[in-house]
N, C-alpha and C positions, 0 to 999 in steps of 0.2 A: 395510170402506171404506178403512182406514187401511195394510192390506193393495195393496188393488187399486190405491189413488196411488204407493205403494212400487213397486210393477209398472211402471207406467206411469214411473217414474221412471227406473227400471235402464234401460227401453227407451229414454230420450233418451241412454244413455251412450253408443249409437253415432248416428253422424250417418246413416246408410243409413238407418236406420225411417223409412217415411214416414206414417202414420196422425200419432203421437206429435206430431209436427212441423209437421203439417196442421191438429191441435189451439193449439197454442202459435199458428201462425197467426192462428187466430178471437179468440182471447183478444188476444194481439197489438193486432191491426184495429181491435175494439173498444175497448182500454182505450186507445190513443191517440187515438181517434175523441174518444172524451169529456172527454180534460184539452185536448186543442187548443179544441173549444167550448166548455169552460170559460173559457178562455184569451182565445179573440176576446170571448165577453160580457164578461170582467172589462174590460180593454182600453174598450169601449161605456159602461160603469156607470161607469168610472171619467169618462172625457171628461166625460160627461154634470154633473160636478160643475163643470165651467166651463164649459158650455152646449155642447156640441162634439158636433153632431150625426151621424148617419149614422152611423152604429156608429164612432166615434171619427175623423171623417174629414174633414170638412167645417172645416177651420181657417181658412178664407178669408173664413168668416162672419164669425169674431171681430174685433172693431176693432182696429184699425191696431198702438196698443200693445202687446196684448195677441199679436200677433204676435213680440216680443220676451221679453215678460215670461214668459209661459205656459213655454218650453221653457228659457228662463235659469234661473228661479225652480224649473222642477222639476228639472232637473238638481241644482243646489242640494241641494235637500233629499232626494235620492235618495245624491246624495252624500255627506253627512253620515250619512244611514243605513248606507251602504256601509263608513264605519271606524269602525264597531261588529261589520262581520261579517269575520268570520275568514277569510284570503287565502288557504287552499286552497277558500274556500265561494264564492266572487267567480265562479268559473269557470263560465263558462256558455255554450247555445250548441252549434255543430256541432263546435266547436273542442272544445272539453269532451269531447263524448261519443266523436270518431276519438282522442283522446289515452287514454280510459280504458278503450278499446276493446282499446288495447296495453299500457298499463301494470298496468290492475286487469282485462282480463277481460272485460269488460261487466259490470263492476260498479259501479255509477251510486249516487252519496250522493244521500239524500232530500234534504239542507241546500240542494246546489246547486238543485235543481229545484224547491223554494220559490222562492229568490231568483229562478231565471227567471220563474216564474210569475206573482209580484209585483212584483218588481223591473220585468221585460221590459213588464209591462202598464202600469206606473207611468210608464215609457219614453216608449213609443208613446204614450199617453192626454195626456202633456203637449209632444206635439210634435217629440221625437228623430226624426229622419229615422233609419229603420231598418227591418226589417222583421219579418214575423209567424211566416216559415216558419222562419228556422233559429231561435230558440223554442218553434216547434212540432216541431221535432223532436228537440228537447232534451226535452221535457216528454213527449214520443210516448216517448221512449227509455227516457227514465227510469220510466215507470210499470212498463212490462212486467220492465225490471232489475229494479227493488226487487219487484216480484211474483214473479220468480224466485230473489230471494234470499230470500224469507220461505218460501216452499217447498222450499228448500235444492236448487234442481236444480240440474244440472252445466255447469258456468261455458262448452261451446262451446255450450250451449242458449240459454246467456244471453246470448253476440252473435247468436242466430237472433233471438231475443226484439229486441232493439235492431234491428237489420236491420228485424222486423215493423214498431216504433214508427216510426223512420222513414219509413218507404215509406207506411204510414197516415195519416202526419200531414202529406204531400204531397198523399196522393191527398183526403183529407177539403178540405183547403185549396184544392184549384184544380180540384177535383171529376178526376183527371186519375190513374184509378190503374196503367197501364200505365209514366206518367211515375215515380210515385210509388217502381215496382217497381226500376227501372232507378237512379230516385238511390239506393237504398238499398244495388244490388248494385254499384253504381258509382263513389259517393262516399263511402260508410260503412261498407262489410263489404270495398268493393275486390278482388272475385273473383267467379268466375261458375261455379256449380256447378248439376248438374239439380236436385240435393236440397237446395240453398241457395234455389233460385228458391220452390221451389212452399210452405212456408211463408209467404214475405213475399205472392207473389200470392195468396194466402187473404187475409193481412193487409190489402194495398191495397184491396179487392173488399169487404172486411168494411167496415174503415171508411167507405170510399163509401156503402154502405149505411145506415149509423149517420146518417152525416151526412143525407141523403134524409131517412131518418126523424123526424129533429129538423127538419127546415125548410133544410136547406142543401144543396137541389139545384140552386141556381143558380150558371151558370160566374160566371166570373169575366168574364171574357168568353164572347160566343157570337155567332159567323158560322160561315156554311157557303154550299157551292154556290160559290166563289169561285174563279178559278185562272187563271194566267200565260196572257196573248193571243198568245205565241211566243218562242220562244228568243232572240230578242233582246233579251232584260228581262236575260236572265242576267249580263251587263256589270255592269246597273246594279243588279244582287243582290247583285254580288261587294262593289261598290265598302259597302255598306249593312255584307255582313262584316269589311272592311278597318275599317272605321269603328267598329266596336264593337266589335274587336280594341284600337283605338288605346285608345278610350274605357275599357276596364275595366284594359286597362296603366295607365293615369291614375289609375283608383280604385285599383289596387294601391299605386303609389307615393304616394299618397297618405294611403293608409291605415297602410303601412310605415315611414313618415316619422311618422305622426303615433303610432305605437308607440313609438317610441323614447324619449316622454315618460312611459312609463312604468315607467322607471325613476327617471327624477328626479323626477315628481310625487309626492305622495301622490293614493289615490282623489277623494276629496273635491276635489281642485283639476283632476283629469280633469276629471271632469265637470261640474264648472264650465265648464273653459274650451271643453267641446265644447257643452254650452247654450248658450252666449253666442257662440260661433259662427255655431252654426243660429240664432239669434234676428237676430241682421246678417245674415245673410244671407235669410231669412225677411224682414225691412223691404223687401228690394227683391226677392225673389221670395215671395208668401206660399204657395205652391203645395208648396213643399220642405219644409213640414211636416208630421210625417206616414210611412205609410206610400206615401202614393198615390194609391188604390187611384182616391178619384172623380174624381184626374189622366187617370189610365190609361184613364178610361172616354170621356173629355170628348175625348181623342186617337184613341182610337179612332172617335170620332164624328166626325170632324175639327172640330171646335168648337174647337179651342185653336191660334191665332194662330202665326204662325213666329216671329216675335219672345219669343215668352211661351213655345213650345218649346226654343228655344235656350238662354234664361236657365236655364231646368227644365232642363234638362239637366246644364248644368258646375255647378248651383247642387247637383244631388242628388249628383254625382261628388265635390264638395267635402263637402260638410256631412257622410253617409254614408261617407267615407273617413278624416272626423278621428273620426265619432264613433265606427263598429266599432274605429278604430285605437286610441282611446280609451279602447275597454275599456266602453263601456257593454252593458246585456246585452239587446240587439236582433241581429238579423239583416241581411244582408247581400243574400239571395238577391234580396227585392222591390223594393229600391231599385236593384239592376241592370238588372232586369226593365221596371223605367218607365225607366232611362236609355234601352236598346236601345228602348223604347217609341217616346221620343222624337226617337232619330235615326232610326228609321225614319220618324216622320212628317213630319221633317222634310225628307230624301232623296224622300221618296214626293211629297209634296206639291211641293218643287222639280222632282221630274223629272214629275210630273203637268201640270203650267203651263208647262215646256218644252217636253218631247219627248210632249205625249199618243196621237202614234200607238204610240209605247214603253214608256211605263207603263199600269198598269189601274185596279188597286184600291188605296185609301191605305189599308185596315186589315190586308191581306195583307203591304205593309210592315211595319207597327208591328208585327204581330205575328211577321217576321222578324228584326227589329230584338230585337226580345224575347227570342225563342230564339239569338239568336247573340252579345248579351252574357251570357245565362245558360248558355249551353256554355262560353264564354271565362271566365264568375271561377269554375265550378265544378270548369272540365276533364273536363266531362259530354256530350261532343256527341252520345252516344245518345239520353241522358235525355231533351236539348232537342228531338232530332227527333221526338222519342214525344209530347210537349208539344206541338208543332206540329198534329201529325195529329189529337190530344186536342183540342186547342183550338178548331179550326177545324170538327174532323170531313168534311174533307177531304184526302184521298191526292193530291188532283193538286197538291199546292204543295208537295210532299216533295222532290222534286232540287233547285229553287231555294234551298228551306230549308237542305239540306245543304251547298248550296252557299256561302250565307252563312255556315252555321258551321264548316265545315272554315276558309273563310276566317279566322274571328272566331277560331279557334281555333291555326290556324299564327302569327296574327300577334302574339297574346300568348304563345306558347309560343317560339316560333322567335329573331322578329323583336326580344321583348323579353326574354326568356329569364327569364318568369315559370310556375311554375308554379299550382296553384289555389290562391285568396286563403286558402283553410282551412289549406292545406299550408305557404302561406309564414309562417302566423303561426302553424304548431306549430315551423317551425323556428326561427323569433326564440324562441320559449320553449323552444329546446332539447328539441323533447318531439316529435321524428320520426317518424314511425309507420311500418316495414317494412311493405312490400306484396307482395315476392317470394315468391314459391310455397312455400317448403318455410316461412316461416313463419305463413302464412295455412293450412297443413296441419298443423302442431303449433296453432295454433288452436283448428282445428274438433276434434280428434282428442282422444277422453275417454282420460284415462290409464291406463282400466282396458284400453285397445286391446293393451297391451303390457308389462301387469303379471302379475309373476310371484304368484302366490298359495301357494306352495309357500314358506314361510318358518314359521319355529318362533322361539319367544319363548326363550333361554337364559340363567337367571342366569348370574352372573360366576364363583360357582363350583358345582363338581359335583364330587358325591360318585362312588363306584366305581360305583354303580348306573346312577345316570345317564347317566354316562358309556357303560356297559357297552351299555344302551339305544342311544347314537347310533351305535354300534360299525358296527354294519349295517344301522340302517333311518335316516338322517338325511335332513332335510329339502334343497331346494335352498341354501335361504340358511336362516340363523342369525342371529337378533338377540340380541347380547349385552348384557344388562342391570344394572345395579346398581340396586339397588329398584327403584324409577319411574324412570331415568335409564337412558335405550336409548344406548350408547357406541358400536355400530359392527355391520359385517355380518361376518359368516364365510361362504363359501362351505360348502356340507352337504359338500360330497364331500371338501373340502381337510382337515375335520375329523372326518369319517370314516377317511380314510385313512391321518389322523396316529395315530388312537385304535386301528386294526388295527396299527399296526406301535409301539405302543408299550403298556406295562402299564399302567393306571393302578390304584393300589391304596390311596392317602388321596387325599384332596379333591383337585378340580385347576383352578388358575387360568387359566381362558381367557389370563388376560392374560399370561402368559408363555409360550403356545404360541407357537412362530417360523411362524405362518403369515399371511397375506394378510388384511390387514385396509382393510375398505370403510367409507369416512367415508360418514355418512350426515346428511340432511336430514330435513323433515318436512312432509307435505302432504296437505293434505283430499281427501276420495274425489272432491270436485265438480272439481276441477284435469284443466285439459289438460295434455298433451301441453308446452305451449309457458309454463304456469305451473310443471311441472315440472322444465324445464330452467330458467330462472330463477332457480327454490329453489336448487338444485343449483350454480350460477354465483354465485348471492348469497354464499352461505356456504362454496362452496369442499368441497363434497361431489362422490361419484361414484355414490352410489345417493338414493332419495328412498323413504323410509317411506310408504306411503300408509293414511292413519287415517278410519275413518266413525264412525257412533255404533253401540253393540252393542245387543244387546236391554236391558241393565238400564241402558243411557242414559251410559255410558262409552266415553270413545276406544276402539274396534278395531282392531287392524295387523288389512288386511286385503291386504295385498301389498309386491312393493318393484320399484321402477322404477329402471333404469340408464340413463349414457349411450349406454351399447352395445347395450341393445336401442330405444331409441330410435332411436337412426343407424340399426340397422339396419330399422328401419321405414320409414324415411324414402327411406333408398334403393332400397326396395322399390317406393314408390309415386310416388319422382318419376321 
């Protein structure tokens, strides 16, 4: 058995298998399928301790007060818990997992995904205007990472893995796993590959499953049979992506502005002052507590008032823009989702009472309105138009839809020259994440694609014998040692060649040969491609040792990677 995983392992070190990868899929699917419902019940169990019905959602119930109190008070004491935990563990979120995507690999710490998981529930449960999905895909991510780091597989396995969490913990969330596939290849992995795709769509299709089977096959919404009475709505489509373009430029600067407190805060006085926020503004709209969700349904219904969608509107752009900005550890994606909710229903129902030979349906808005501020703060406008056709389960309101959100999406990219809300706050933390091709190919790319294996262990020094041995059978490269202390490469042939044209006849010190000496690094067999140039750039090396475990359970040299055969991999394949 212990054999046959070992098998199965080497085969993830190329990205082409596809069986291997098909697997990691299913596993994937499922294991974020069940921390995301873990997640919404905590979230439910938790409300429930101040009476807060409807799986944590119903805060309109509570009296007037406690409209305040509930999200002040818990901010509060989330916050006070927050400077007790250590400030690389704070980091939570989509932000999180695209930063550690680049800097560790998809290598995701258990500590952070605690704190999402209690922290984010603790959030939501007392009222933080926030939302469930990027949580849920923080928690989707992190399961499958840490399951791939206890099986020691190979770290471009490990962004497939994250890629799967992802796209699982969309698809399980809005029942939507076509969507689910595209945020992941689209806002988390940031490339588009055949043998990238068909892992995660196992993944999205698995989770959907899971979810059904636990009780959670109901959309979030659900219309169908719906669709545009003629081309002259498209005007007033545009005008709906023009609007939710403005709208999520708003949540950006808002959110951006409200970052910059933190550097002068401490935690603790964050999220105070974005509790205490939401709770004033919660006194005159009690609806912006929360994620939503029984907003969104009550708009859809058209049951919610133009006056009481307006306020809902700049009241969620606000409260949701200091509190992501904030640093609390909720999500962003569902509070955009009921904004564009809202100006749709508010567009839809205006041009419904004006022009009704020109408008049709108010829920076909709202849920344009929907998809074209969540193209606009993700910079996902595929994702959104896959969510459309999900949602609605109708194809004939796809060009309209597009139309909105190419609109929604020039007008905060172009007009306000923002890019997606995840993007602009890895670059307030200085923590960028490269998207261009040749390093999303050092990536995916396991380092044994380009390792030489032909290398020999050489103490520092050697007798005539030994010597006499590398005379004419020497290896490629030559690792020079002293005890346990590996100090540099020799090429086999340069040392070869030196030992044919000279005698050696007492002992002889590598170290005073006048030949070409390769500084080296040192790096686990699970390293790409793009971890080992890293090593190699960190320390100022030009080759990279690559070590596994041997049979009796000690480091093995089991190759050695340059920057030259690297490049020339690279230029092979871009």
């Amino acid at each position: 058995m212990r054999q046959q995983f070992r098998n199965y392992r080497d085969y993830l070190y190329s990205y082409e298998h596809v069986f291997p990868y098909a697997v990691l899929g299913v596993v994937g699917g499922v294991g974020s399928a069940a921390l995301v419902l873990v997640f919404d019940a905590a979230i439910g169990w938790m409300a429930m301790l101040w009476n807060v019905g409807e799986r944590g959602e119903n805060f309109e119930a509570l009296p007037r007060w406690m409209h305040f109190a509930l999200p002040a008070a818990g901010a509060a004491m989330l916050g006070l818990v927050f400077t007790f935990i250590r400030k690389e563990h704070r980091d939570t979120g989509v932000v999180h997992v695209l930063s550690r995507m680049d800097t560790h690999y998809g290598a995701l710490p258990w500590q952070n995904a605690l704190v999402q998981l209690l922290g984010g529930a603790f959030a939501l449960a007392t009222g933080q205007s926030g939302g469930r999905e990027g949580p849920g895909v923080h928690l989707g991510a992190a399961a499958n990472s840490l399951l791939g780091q206890a099986l020691h597989l190979p770290n471009n396995s490990l962004r497939v893995l994250v890629a799967c969490g992802a796209a699982g913990s969309i698809s399980v969330a809005f029942n939507t796993p076509l969507a689910g596939v595209i945020f992941a290849m689209e806002v988390v992995v940031a490339e588009y590959t055949v043998m990238g795709f068909l892992p995660v769509i196992i993944a999205a299709v698995s989770a959907m499953l899971v979810g059904q089977a636990l009780g959670r096959s109901d959309h979030l919404i659900s219309v169908s049979g719906m669709e545009f009475s003629s081309l002259s709505e498209v005007p007033f489509v545009l005008l709906v992506g023009l609007c939710a373009g403005v709208l999520v430029a708003l949540f950006t600067r808002v959110s951006r502005y409200s970052a910059r407190l933190q550097a002068r805060l401490g935690v603790g006085w964050r999220f105070c002052l974005a509790g205490i926020f939401t709770g004033l503004l919660a006194l005159w709209v009690p609806e912006v507590l929360g994620v939503g969700t029984d907003s969104l349904r009550l708009i859809m219904l058209g049951e919610m008032g133009i006056a009481t969608l307006a306020m809902l509107m700049f009241a969620k752009v606000l409260a949701t823009g200091v509190t992501t900005g904030l640093g609390m550890p909720v999500g962003l994606i569902g509070p955009n989702m009921l904004i564009g909710a809202c100006l749709g229903g508010l567009l839809g129902g205006w041009g419904i009472s004006l022009m009704p030979q020109v408008t049709t349906d108010l829920t076909l808005y709202v849920i344009i309105g929907m998809a074209a501020a969540m193209a606009a703060v993700l910079n996902a406008p595929l994702a959104a138009i896959l969510a459309v056709v999900e949602l609605t389960d109708n194809v004939h309101v796809v060009m309209q839809a597009m139309v909105a959100i190419v609109a929604a999406n020039l007008t905060n990219t172009e007009l306000f020259k923002h890019a997606s809300a995840h993007q602009i706050v890895l670059r307030q933390l200085r923590r960028r994440v490269p998207e261009d091709p040749l390093n999303q190919l050092l990536h995916r790319t396991h380092v044994t694609r380009t390792m030489d294996t032909n290398v020999r262990r050489l103490p520092v020094t050697l007798d005539p014998s030994a010597a006499e041995s590398l005379r004419h059978h020497s290896a490629h490269w030559c690792l020079v040692q002293r005890n346990d202390d590996s100090l540099y490469l020799l090429h086999g042939s340069d040392l070869s060649n030196w030992l044919q044209e000279n005698v050696v006849e007492t002992e002889l010190d590598l170290t005073d040969l006048p030949l070409r000496r390769w500084s080296i690094t040192r790096i686990p067999v699970q390293a790409s491609l793009r971890q080992a140039m890293d090593a190699m750039r960190e320390h100022t090396a030009e080759a990279a040792c690559v070590y596994g475990k041997g049979n009796d359970g000690h480091p093995a040299l089991l190759g050695v990677v340059t920057r030259e055969t690297i490049e020339k991999f690279t230029l092979s394949r871009l």
